[in-house]
DRENLO-823373 format. One record per residue: x negated, z negated, y negated of N, C-alpha, C in turn; residue in one letter. Coordinates in steps of 0.1 Angstrom, whole numbers, plus 5000, padded with zeros to 4 digits. Example, Ala and Ser with C-alpha at 12.3 -4.5 7.8 and 13.67 -1.06 7.14 Angstrom:
2
486849225057487749225045486849225033A 487249295022486349295011487149215000S 
***
This chain:
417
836156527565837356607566838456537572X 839656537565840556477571840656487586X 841556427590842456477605843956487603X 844156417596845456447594846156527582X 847056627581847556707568848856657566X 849356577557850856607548851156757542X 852356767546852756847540854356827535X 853656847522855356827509856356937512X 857156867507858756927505859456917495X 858856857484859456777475860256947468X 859557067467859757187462860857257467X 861557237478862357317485863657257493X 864457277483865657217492866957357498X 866757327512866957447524867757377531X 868757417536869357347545869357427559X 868957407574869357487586870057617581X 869357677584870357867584870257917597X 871357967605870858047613870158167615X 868858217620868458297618869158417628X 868858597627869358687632869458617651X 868258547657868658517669869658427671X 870058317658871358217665870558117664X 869058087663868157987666868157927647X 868357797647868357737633866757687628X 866357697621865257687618865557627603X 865157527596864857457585863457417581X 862757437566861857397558861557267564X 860657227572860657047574860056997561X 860656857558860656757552859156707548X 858756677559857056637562856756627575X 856156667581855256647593854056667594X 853356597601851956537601851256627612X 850556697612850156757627848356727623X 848056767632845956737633845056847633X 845556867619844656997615843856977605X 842957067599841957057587843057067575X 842357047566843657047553843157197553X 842757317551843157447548843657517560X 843857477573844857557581845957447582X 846857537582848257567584848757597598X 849257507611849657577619850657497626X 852057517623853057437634853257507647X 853157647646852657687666851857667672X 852557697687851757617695850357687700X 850257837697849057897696848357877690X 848957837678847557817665846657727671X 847957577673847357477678846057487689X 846557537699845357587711843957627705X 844357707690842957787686842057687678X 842957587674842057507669841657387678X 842057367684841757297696840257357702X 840157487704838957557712838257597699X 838357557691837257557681836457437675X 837857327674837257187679835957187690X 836357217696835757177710834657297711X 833957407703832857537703832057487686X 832657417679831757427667830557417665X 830657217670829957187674827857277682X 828157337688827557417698827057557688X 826057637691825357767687825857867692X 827257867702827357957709828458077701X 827458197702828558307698829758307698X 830658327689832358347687832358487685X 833858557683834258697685835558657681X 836058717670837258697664838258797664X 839258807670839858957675841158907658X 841659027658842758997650843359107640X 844659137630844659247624844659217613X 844359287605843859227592845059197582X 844259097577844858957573845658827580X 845058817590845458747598844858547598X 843558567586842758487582841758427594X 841358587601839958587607838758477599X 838358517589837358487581837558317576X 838858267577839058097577838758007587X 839058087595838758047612837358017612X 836458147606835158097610834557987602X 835057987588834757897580834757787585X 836357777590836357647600835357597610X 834657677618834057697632832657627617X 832457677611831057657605831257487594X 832357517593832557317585832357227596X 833257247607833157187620832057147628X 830857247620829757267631828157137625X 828957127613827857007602826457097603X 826657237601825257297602824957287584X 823657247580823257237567823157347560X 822957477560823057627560824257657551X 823857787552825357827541825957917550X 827557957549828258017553828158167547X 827458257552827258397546828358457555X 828458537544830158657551829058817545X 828858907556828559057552829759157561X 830559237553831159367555830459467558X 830159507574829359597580829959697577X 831459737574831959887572831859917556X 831459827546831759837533830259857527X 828759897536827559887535827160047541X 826660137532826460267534825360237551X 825460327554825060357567823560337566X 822560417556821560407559821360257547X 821760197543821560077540821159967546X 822559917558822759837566821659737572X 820559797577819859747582818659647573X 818559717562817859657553818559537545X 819859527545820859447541820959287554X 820959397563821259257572819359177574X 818659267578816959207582815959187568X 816359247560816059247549814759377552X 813759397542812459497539811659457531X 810459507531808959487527809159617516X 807859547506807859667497807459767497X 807659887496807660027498808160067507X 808959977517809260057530810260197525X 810860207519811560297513811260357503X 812460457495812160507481813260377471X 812760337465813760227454813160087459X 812460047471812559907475810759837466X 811259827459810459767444809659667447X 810559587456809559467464810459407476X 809959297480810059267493811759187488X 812559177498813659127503814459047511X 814958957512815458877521816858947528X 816958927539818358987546819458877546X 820358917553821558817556821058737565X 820358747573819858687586818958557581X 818358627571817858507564818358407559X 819358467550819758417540820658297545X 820858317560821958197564820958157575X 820258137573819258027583819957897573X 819757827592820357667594821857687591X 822557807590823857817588824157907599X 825457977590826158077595826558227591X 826158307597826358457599827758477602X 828658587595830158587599830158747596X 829658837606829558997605831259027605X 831559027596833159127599833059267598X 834259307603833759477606833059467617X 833259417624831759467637831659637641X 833359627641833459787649832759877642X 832759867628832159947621830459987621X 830159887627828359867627827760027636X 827160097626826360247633825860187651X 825860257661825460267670823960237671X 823260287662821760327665821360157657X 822160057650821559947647821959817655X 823059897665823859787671822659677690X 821559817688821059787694819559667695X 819359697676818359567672819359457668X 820759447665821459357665821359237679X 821759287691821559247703820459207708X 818959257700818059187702817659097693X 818359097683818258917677819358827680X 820158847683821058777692820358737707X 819858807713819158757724817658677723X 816858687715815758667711815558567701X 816858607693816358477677815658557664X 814958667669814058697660814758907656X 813658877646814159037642812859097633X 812859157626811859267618812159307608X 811759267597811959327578812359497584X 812959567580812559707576810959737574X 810059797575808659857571807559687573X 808359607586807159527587807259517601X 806259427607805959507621805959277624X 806359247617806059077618807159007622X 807258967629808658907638809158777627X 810258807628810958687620811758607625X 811858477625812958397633814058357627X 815258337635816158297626817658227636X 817758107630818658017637819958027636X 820458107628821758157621822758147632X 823658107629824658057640825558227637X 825858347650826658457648827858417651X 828958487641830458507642830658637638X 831458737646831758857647833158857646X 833558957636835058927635835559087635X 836759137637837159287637838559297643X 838959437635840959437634840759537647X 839559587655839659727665839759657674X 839859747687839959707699838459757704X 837359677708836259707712836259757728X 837259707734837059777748837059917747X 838459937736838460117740837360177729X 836660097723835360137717834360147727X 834060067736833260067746833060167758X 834760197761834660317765834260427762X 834860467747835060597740833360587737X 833060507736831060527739830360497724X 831960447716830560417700830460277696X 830860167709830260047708829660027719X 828559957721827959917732828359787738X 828459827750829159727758828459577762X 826759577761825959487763826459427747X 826059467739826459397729828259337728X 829159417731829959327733830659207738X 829959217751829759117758828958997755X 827459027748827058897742827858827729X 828458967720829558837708830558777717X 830758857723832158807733832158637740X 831058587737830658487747831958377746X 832658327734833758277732834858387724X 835958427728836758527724838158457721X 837958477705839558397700840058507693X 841558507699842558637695843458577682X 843458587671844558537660845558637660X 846658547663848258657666848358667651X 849458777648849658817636850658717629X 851258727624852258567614853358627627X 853758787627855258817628855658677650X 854358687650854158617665853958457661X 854358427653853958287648854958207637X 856058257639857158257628857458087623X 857057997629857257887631856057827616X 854957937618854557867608854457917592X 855558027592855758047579856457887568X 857557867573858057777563856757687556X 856057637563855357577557853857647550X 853557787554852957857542853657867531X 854857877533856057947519855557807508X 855657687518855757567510854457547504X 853257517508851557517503851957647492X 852357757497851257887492852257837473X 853657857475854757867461853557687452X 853157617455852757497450851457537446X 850357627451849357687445849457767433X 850457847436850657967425851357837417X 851857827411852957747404851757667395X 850757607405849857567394849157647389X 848457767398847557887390848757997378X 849557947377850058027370851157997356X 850357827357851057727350852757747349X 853457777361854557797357855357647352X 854957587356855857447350856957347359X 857357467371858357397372858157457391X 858357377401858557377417859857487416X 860257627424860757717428861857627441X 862957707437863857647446864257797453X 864157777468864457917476865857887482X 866957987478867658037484868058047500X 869157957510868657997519868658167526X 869458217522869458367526867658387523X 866858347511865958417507864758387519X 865058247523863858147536864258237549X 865758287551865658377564865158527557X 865558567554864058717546863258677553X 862258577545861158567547860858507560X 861258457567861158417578861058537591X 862358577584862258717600861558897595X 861158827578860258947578858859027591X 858559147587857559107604856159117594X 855959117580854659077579853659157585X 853859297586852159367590851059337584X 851359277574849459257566848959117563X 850259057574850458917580850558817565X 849358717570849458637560849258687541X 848058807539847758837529849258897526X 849558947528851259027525851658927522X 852258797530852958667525852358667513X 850858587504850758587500851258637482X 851058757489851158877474852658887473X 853558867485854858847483855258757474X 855058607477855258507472854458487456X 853558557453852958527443853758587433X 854058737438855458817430856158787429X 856958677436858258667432858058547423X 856958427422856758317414856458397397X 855958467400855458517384856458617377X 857358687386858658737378859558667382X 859858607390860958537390861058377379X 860158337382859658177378859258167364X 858558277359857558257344858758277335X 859858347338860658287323861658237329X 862258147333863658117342865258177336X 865558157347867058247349868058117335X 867658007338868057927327867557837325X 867857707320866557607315866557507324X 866957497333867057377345866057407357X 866057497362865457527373865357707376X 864357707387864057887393864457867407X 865657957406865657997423865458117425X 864858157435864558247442865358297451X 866258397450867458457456867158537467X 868058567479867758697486867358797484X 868458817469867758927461866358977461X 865858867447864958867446863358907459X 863958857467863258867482862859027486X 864359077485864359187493863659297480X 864159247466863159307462861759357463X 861359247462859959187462859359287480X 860359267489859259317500859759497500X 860959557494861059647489859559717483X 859559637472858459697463857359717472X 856859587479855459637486855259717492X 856459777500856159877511855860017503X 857260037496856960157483856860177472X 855860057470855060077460856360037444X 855659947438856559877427856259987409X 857660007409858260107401858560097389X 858059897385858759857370860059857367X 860759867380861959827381862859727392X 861859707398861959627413862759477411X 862859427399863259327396864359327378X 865559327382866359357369865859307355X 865559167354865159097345863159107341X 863259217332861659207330861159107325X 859959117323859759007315859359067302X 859358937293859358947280857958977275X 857259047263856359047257856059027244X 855158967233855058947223855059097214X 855559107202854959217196853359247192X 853159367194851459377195851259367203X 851759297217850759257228849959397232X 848859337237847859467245847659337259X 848159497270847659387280846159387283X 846059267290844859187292844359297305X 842459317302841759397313842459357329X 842259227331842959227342844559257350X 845259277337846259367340846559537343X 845359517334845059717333844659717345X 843359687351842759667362843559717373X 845259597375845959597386847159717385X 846959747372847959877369847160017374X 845860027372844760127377845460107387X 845260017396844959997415846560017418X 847060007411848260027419849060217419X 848260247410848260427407847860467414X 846260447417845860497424845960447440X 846460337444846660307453848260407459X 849360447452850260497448850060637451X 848960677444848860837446847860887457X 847160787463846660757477847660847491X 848860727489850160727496850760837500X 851060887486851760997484851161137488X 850161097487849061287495849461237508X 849061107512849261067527850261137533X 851461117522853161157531853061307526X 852461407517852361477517851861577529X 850361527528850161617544850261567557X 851161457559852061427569853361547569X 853961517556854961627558854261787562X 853561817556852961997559852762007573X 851861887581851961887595853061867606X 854361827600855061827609855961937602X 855662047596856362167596855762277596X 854662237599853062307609852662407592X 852462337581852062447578850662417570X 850462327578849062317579848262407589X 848762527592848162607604847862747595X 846762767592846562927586847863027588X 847963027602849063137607850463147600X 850562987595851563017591851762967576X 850162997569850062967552850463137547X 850763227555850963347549852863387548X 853563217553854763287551855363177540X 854163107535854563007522855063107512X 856263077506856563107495855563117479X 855663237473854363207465854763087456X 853663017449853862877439854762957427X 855162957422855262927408854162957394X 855063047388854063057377854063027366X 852962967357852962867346854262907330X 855062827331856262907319855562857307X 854262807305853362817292853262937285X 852863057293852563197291851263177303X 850963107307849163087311848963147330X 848563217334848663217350847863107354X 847762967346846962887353847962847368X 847862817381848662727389848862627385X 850062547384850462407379850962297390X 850462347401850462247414848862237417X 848362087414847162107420847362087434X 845762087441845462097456845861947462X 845561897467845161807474844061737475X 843261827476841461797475841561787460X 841861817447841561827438842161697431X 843261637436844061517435843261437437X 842761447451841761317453840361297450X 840061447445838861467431839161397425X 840261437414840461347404840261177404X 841061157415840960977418839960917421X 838960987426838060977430837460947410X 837061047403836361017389836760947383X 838560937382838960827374838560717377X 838460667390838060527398836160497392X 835960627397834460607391834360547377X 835160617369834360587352835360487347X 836560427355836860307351835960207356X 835460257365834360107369832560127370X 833060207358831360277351830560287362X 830660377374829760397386829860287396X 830660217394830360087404831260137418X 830360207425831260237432832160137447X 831360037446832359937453833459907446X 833759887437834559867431835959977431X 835160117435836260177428836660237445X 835660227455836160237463837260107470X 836960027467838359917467839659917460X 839359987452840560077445841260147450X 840760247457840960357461841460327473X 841760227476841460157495841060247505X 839460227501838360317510837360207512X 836960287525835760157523834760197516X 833460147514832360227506831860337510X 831760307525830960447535831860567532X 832960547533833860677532833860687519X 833660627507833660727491831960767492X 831360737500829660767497830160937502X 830660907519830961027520831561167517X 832561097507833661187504832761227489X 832161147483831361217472829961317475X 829761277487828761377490829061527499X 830361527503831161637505831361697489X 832461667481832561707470831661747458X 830261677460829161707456829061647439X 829661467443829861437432828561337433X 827661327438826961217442826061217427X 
***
């Protein structure tokens, strides 16, 4: 692995802008810093984190990765596990995206018949990354009642199939990663504090980008040179400087993955057909667009210039796909601000559902109501999501931005199981 990273410029010509504080900040040219070639970090925090990871890879010793999501928890450990020259594989399991009575048989794996469906015997995660690495994200999410055999294979080494009574050993190097705060978990009594204390053994906090502003310019620069080739645009994007302070003193809540999806948007509508035949710049405009749309949601009008289509075209599954997810992700939202709004005009309170105005009656001729419920909305999204992704319900609860546990649960309230 290298030690040293270049980073191009050849794509961006920016001159010093002042930003809102007065402080000038410019795209550097090239600078060399002593990092892995997939992190990115010209602050001085970052630097520190990779510094104490340098210096913990090496070693077996538990990590704990605090951070909010998308902050690129899950690169960090990758790193911690490249760094470590363990021969193993790098296994990643989603403890909140694993139905509850599942979990356990997922992580220790099970013997045949220990259940109803377990056909034959199984390997867990634990296994599966012997001589490697274990990277539990979601920790906070992990049920209470399993968090306690967790801590005893962390202490011990060893663990138990589901429905076997045979100790199993396992060298798995653990990394624990999560967007909660575990102390006030530990208080409020549904994390255990012995166990936090042992992931805790080395505790690295990843600040969010908006705390790290120093190292956007040079994401903008990597990330615009990735897409450009995944999306064969042809030609390096030239940013605007108004468009580099946007992005710069944007605050990024969904941190890096938000950059991302920003920058990928504005390369594929802005860039895939150019403004004229010389070059793509990327305007303020275009910017404010672009972070417009993400927050509420993109309307098919977010950008003046559509883009072109062949006649006949049918779009491609993977565009249906992201037109699905963004509906339903859309009409998610929208109930959201809906019974936001009823609660702060309290009429989410029985007492005062009797001075609602009555609905409206159907001008079809029909007394059907023509306002559905709420519950019946998120019925609906709930089957659409299902039978677009023919039962797969991880799928559609990723759609739905649910985790799995909560569509298991919301279908077994509704009684769609």
């Amino acid at each position: 692995m290298p030690e040293t990273l270049e980073i191009p410029s050849k794509s961006l010509a920016i001159r010093p802008k002042p930003l809102a504080n007065g402080v000038e900040i410019a795209l550097p040219r090239s600078q060399t810093v002593p990092l892995p070639k997939h992190i990115i970090a010209a602050s001085e925090e970052m630097r520190e984190i990779v510094s104490v990871v340098r210096a913990i890879a090496p070693t077996a010793i538990t990590v704990l990765l605090i951070g909010e999501s998308g902050t690129g928890k899950e690169v960090f450990a990758e790193l911690i596990h490249d760094l470590s020259e363990r021969k193993g594989p790098f296994v990643t399991v989603n403890c909140g995206a694993i139905p509850e009575g599942l979990i356990e048989s997922e992580l220790f794996g099970h013997e045949k018949g220990a259940f109803t469906g377990a056909i034959g015997q199984r390997k867990g995660f634990f296994e599966a990354a012997q001589d490697g690495t274990l990277l539990l994200d979601e920790i906070g999410e992990m049920p209470l009642g399993l968090q306690v055999k967790l801590l005893r294979a962390l202490e011990t080494g060893t663990f138990t199939r589901v429905g076997s009574t045979t100790l199993q050993k396992t060298n798995a190097r653990i990394i624990a990663a999560t967007n909660r705060d575990l102390e006030l978990d530990v208080r409020a009594g549904t994390f255990r504090s012995d166990l936090y204390y042992r992931l805790r053994a080395v505790m690295l906090r990843i600040p969010p980008l908006r705390n790290r502003r120093e190292d956007i310019p040079f994401l903008i620069e990597t990330m615009l040179e990735e897409f450009v080739q995944k999306h064969h645009i042809g030609q390096m994007p030239e940013l605007a400087p108004e468009a580099i302070e946007l992005l710069i003193n944007h605050e990024w809540r969904g941190n890096i993955r938000e950059l991302r999806n920003t920058l990928e948007q504005l390369v594929v509508l802005v860039c895939a057909v150019p403004r004229n035949s010389d070059r793509c710049v990327i305007s303020g405009h275009d910017v404010e667009r672009a972070l417009e749309s993400s927050i509420s949601g993109w309307d098919g009008q977010a950008f003046a210039r559509p883009l072109p289509a062949p006649a006949g075209h049918r779009e491609s599954p993977q565009t249906e796909r992201e037109l699905i997810y963004r509906a339903l992700i859309e009409l998610r939202t929208e109930m959201a601000d809906i019974k936001e709004l009823l609660k702060q005009r309290g009429w989410d309170s029985p007492r005062r559902a009797t001075n609602l105005p009555a609905l409206p009656v159907s001008t079809n001729g029909s007394q059907e109501n023509p306002i559905k419920s709420l519950d019946e909305l998120e019925t609906n999204a709930i089957e659409q999501a299902l039978e677009y992704y023919h039962g797969n319900r991880r799928h559609a609860a990723k759609a739905l931005g649910l985790s799995e546990r909560s569509l298991y649960r919301k279908l077994k309230e509704k009684g769609l199981e």
